[in-house]
C-alpha positions in Angstrom: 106.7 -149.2 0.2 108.8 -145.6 0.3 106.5 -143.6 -1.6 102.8 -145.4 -0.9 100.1 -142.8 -0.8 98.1 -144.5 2.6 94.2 -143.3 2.2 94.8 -140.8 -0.6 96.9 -138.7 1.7 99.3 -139.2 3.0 102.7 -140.5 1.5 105.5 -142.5 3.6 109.0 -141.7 3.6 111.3 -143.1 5.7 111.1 -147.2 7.6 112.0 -145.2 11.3 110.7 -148.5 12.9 109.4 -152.3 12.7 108.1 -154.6 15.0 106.0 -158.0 15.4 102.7 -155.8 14.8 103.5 -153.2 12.2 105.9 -150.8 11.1 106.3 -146.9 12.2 107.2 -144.7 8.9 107.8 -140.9 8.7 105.5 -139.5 6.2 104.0 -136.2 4.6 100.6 -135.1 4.9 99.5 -134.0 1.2 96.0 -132.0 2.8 97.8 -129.9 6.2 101.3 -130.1 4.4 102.9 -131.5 7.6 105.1 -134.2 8.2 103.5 -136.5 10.6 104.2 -140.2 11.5 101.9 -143.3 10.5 102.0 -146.7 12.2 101.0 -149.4 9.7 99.6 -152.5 11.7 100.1 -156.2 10.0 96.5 -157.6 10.1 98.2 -161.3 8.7 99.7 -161.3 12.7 96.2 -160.9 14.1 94.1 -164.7 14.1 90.6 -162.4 14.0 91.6 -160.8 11.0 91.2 -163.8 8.4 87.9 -164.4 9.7 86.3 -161.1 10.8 88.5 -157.7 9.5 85.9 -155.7 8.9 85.1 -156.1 13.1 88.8 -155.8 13.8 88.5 -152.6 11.6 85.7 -151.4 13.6 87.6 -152.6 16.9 90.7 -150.4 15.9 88.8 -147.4 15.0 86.8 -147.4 18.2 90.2 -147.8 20.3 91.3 -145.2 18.7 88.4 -142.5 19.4 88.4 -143.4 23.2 92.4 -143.0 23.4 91.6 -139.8 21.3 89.6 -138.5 24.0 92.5 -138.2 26.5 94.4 -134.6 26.3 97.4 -134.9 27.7 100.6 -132.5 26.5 102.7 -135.9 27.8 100.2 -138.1 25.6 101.2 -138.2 21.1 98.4 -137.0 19.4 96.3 -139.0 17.3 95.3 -137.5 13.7 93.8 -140.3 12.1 92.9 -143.8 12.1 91.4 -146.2 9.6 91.9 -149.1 7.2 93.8 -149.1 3.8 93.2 -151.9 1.5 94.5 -154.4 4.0 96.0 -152.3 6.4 94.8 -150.4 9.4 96.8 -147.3 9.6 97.4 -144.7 12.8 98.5 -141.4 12.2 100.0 -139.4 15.0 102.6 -136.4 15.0 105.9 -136.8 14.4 107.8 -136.6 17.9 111.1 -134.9 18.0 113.8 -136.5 20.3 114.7 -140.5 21.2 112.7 -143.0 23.0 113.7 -144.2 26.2 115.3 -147.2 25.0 117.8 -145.1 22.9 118.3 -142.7 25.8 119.1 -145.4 28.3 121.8 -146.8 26.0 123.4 -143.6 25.4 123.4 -142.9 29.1 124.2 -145.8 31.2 124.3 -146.4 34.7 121.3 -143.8 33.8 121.4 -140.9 36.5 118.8 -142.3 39.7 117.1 -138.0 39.2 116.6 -139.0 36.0 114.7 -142.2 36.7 112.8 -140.1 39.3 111.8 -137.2 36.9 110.7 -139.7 33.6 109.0 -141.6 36.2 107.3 -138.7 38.1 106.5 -137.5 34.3 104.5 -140.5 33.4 102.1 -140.6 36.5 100.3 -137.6 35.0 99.9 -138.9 31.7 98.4 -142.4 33.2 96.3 -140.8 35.1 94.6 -139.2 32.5 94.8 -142.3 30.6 93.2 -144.0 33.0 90.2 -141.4 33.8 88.9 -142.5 30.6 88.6 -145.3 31.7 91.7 -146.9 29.7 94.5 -148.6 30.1 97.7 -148.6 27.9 98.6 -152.2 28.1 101.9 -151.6 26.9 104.2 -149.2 28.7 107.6 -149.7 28.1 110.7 -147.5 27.0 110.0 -148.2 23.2 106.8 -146.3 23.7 107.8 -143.3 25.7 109.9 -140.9 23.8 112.3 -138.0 25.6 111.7 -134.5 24.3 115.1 -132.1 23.5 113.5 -130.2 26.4 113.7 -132.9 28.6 109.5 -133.8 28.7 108.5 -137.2 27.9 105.8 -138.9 25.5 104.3 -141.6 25.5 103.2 -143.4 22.7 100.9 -146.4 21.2 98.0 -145.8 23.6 95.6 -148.6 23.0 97.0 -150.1 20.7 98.0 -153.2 22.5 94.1 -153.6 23.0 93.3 -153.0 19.3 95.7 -155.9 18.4 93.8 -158.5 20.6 91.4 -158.8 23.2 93.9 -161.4 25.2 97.2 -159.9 24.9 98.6 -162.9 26.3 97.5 -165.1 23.2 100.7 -166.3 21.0 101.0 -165.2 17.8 101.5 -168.0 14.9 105.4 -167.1 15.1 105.1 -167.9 19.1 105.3 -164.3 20.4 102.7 -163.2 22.6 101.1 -159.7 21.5 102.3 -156.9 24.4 105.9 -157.0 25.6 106.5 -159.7 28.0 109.2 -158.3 29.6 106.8 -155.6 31.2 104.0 -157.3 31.4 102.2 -157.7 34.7 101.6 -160.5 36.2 97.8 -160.6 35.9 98.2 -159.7 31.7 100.5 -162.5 31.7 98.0 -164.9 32.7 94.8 -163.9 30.7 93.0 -161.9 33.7 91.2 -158.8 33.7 94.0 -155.8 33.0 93.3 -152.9 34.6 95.3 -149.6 35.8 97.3 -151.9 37.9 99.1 -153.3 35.3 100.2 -150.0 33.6 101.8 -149.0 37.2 103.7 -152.3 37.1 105.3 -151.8 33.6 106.1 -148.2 35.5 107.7 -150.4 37.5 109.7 -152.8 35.3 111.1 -149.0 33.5 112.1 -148.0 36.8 113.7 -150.9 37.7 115.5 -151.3 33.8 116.5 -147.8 34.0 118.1 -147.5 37.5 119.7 -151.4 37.3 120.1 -151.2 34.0 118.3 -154.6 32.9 114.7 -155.2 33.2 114.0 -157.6 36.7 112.8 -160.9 34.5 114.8 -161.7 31.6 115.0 -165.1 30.0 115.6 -167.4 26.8 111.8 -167.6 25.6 108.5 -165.3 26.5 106.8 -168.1 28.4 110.0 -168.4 30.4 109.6 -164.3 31.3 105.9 -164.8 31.6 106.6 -167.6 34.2 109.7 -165.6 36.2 107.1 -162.3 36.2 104.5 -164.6 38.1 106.7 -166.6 40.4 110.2 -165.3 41.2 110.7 -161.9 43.4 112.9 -159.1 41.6 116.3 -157.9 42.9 116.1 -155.2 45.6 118.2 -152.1 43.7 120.1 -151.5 46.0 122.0 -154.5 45.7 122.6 -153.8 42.1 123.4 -149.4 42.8 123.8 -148.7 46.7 123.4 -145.4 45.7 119.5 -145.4 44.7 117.7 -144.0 47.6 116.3 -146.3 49.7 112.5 -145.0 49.8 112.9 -145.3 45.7 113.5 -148.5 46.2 111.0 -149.4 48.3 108.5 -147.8 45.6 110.3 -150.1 42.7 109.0 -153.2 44.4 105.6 -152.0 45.7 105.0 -151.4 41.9 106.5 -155.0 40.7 104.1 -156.7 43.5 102.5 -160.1 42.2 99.1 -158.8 43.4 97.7 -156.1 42.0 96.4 -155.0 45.3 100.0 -154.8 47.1 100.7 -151.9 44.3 100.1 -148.3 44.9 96.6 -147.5 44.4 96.6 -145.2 41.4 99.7 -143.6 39.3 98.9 -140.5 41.9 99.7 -142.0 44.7 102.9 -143.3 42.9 103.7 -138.9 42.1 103.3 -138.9 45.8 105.8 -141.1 46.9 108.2 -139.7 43.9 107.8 -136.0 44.5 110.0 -135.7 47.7 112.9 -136.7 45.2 112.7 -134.8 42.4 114.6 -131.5 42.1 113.3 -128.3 43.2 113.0 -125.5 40.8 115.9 -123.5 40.3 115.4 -119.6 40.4 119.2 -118.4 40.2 119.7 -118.7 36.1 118.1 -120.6 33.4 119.6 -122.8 31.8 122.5 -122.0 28.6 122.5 -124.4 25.3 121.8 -126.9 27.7 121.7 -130.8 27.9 119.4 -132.2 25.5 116.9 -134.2 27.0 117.4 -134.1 30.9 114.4 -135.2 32.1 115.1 -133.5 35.4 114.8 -129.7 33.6 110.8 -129.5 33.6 110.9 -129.7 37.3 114.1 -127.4 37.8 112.8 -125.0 35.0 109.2 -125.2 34.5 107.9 -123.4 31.7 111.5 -122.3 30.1 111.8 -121.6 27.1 114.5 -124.8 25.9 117.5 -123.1 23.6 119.5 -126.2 23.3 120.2 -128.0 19.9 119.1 -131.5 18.8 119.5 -134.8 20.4 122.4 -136.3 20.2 120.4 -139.9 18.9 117.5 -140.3 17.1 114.7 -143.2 18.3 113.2 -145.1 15.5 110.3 -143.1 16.2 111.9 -139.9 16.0 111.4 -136.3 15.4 108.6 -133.1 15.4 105.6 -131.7 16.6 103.2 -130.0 14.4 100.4 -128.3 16.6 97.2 -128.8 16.6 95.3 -127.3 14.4 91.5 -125.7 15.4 88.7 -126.6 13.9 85.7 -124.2 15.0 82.0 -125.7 14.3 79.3 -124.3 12.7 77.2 -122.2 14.6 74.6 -123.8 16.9 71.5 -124.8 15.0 67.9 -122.5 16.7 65.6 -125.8 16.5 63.7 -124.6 13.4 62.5 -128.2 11.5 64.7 -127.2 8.2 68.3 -126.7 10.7 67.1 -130.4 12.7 66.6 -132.0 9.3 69.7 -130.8 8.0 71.9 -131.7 11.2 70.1 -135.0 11.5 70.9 -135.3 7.8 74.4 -134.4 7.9 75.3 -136.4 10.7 74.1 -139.6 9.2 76.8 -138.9 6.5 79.3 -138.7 8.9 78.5 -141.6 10.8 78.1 -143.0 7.2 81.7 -142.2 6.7 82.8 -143.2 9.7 83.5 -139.8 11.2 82.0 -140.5 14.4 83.3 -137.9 16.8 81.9 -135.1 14.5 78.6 -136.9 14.1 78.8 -136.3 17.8 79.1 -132.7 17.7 76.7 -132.1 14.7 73.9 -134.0 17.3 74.7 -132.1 20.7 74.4 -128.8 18.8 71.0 -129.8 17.2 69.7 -131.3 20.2 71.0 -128.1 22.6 69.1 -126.0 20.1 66.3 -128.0 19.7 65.8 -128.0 23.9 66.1 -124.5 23.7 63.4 -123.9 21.2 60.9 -126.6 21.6 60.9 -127.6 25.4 62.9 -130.8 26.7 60.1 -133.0 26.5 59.6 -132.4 23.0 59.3 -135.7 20.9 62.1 -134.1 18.4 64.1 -133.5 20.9 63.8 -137.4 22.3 64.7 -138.2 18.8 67.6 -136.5 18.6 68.8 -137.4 22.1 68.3 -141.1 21.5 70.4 -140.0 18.2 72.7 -138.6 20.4 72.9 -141.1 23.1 73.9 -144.0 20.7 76.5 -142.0 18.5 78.1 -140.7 22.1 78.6 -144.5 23.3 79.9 -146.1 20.0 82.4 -143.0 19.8 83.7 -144.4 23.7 81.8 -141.1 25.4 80.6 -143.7 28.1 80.1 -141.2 31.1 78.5 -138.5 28.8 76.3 -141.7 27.3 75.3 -142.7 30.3 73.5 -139.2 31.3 71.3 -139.0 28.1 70.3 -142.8 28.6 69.0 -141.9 31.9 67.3 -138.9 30.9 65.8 -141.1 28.0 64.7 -143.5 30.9 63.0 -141.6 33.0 61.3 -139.9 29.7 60.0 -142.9 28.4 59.5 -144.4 31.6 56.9 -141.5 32.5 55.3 -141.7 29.0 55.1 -145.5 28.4 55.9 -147.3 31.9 58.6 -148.9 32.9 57.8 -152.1 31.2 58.0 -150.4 27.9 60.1 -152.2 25.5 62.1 -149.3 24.4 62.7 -147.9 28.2 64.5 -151.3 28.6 66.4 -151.1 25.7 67.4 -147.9 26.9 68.3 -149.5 30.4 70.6 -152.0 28.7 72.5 -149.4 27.0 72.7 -147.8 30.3 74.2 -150.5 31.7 76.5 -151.3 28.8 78.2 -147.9 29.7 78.6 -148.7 33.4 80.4 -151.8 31.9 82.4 -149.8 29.8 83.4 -147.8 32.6 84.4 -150.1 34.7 81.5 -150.1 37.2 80.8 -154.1 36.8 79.0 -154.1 39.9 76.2 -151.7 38.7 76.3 -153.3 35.6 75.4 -156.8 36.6 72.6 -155.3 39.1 71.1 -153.6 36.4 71.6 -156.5 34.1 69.8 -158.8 36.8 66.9 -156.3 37.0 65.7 -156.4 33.7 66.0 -159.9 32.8 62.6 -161.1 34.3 61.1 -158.1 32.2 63.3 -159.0 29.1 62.5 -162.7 29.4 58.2 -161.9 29.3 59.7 -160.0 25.7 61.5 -163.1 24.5 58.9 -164.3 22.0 59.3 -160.6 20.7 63.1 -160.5 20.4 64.5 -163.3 21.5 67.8 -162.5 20.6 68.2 -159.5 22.4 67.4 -161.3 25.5 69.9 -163.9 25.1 72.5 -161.3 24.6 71.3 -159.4 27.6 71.8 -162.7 29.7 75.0 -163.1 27.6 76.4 -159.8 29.3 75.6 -160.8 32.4 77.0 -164.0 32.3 80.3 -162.2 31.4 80.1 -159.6 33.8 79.3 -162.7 37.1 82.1 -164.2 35.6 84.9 -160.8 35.6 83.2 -160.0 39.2 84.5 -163.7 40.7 81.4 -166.0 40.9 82.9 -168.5 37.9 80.3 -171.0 39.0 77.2 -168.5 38.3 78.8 -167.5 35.2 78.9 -170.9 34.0 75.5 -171.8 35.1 74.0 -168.6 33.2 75.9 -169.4 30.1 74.9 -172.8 29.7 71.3 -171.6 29.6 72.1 -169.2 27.3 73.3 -172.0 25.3 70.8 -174.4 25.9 68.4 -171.7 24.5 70.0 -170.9 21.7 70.6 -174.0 20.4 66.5 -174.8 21.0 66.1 -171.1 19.2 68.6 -171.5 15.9 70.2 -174.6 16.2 73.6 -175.6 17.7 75.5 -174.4 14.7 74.5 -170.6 14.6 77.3 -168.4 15.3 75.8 -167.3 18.7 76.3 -171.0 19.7 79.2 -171.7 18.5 80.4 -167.8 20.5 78.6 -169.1 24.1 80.7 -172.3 23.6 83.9 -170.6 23.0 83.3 -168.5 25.8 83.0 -171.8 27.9 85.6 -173.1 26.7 88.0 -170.4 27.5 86.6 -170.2 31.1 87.3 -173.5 31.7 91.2 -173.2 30.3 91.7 -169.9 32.7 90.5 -171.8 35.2 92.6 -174.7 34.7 95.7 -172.6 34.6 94.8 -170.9 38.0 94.2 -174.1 39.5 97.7 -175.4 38.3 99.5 -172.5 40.0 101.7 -173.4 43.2 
């Protein structure tokens, strides 16, 4: 493997690190002449794969754009991301110092300011992550690396997601995908994830690093699964009397059962962390220093770091090239020859699968062409429905949603309401609200057009059936299971009548069913 040129470019070096899912190599980047680091993820350990890699592929890409979007100086940057031969690859930079993990074991009983400050160093970065909206789905010490300077990293953003829909699903070897050590209670048993979860793996790190074992251990992963969901951790203070009690208190609010006892967002968790955390120190800076105190940010914020290297390396160790600009070409004046060509060049892109600068190439032609020909133009409504559907398969869901609307209420006022293309336009308005979260709105909007979408049925009559599809889904994630059901069986009924009980869409709608009634089975079977 040393020595394999991955997409014509970039050539491993050294094994730093291998798991379940892939391996983590250091590797040289023949175009930028960098060293950078590429995570190689074992498609054979994910069940979709034999059947459908080319949607995994698409899947793992997409993950990757919306986790791309956050910019956070405590997040690794992604370079790349894309498939191999058989292999989907990430490529991030290279990350100079040792992961959590390593920097427990090398100090241990790990100082309780230390906790604090790696803690109170994370909140920012989730709540980045989770503005999105995302969710990491995997926070644990093997993904947050310590800085010489003391600054943390985190790691493998949405990658945990890429690998499988259900992280709680076992693997052939019987090892769930995600860590079950620090996974929440609600990831454990199949449910929604959402930001709650990455503030109760916070709280599993806090509690390993301040008691120096993580609150639910056990033999086998369904054993940890269970103890997560059923047994109460150890107070701290039982294991270190000398862990402030108000820290404490925090630990356990963030290892609560329901997601609803937790703090409300990673904020509110800064909140309760700042009062203990150092203040900064004005009398001296510091000399060569002690690599990777995660206290110095907060006593020295901004200094320049001196010291030498750590004392460790992680398996995902070292460096940090920065990143490099990449100006666009100037803004197109609307003239039919600079549409044709942007319109042109995007499609190559998106062709290529270089979605994010397809993106670009579209809101410059379309600012330009508003400027030039009038908002209302028709070339601008083609490049804005261009536009629109490039922004939300890149992940841009809130930026998505504003041109669907403004496509709406165009063709809304041109062609009516009812007009077959205004309601496509609603339902990719609403897939955005899903996206982001807002299920709610979603299913309203959903609801609304299906007595319109049904009178099209003869027209499409697939497009209606996955429009009801959604909204089965979405009654389904918002609690009315019964509804969900009832919606889905006609969406079943109707497709079998349509294509036959053994189209794929069928045989999807019955899975679906099927897998409600096993989560509902296993709730049901809880004390």
């Amino acid at each position: 493997m040393k020595g394999r040129l991955v997409a014509g470019r970039y050539e491993l070096a050294t094994l730093v690190g291998q798991g379940g899912m892939g391996q983590v190599w250091t590797a040289h980047d023949n175009v930028l002449d960098r060293q950078v680091a590429v995570k190689l993820l074992r498609t054979d350990r994910m069940p979709e794969a034999a059947e459908d890699f080319d949607g995994v592929r698409r899947r793992f890409v997409r993950e990757c754009r919306v986790t791309a979007q956050v910019d956070h100086p405590g997040l690794v940057t992604v370079h790349d991301a894309a498939s191999d031969g058989d292999d989907l690859y990430l490529v991030m930079q290279y990350v100079q110092g040792a992961d959590l993990a390593d920097h427990l074991a090398e100090h241990d009983p790990y100082p309780w300011p230390w906790a604090v400050a790696v803690a109170a160093q994370l909140c920012p970065v989730l709540t980045a992550v989770h503005a999105v909206p995302a969710v990491h789905r995997d926070l644990k010490p093997r993904n947050v690396m310590v800085r010489p300077d003391g600054t943390v990293v985190v790691l493998d953003l949405g990658v945990a997601a890429v690998l499988d829909s259900d992280t709680t699903r076992l693997t052939l070897t019987g090892s769930p995908i995600g860590s079950p050590a620090y996974m929440a209670p609600e990831q454990a048993m199949g449910g929604e994830v959402g930001p709650s979860a990455d503030l109760y793996s916070l709280g599993v790190i806090l509690h390993e690093l301040l008691g120096g074992t993580v609150p639910f251990a056990g033999a086998s992963a369904l054993g940890v699964l269970h103890r997560h969901l059923h047994e109460p951790p150890l107070p701290l203070r039982r294991l270190r009397p000398e862990v402030p009690e108000p820290l404490e208190t925090l630990v356990l609010r963030l290892l609560a059962k329901d997601p609803r006892d937790r703090p409300a967002d990673a904020a509110e968790v800064y909140r309760e962390l700042a009062p203990l955390l150092p203040g900064p120190a004005s009398n001296r800076l510091d000399g060569p220093g002690v690599p990777m105190d995660p206290t110095r940010p907060f006593r020295q914020p901004y200094a320049p770091w001196h010291g030498g290297q750590p004392p460790c390396r992680s398996r995902h160790s070292p460096t940090v090239p920065a990143a490099d600009p990449h100006p666009g070409p100037p803004a197109p004046v609307g003239g039919t020859a600079e549409i044709g060509a942007a319109v042109k060049e995007a499609k190559g892109l998106l062709d290529a699968g270089r979605v994010t600068q397809a993106v670009s190439v579209l809101g410059r032609a379309l600012s330009g062409a508003a400027e030039a020909r009038g908002r209302n133009s028709p070339v601008v409504h083609m490049l804005r429905k261009h536009y629109a559907a490039t922004l939300l398969e890149d992940g841009q869901f809130r930026a998505a949603l504003s041109e669907f609307r403004l496509l709406i209420e165009q063709r809304s006022a041109e062609a009516g309401p009812a007009d077959p293309q205004a309601l496509r336009f609603r339902v990719e308005a609403a897939q955005c609200l899903e996206h982001l979260g807002d299920h709610v709105s979603a299913l309203a909007e959903y609801r609304s057009l299906l007595p319109q979408l049904d009178r099209l049925a003869d027209d499409d009559p697939a497009f209606a059936l996955e429009v009801r599809g959604r909204a089965a889904h979405l009654l389904f994630a918002t609690g009315d299971h019964i509804g969900a059901r009832t919606a889905q069986l006609r969406v079943l009924v109707d497709t079998e009548r349509l294509y036959g009980p053994h189209h794929p869409l069928a045989a999807e709608t019955r899975r679906t069913l099927d897998e409600w009634d096993s989560r509902d089975d296993r709730r049901d079977r809880r004390p």
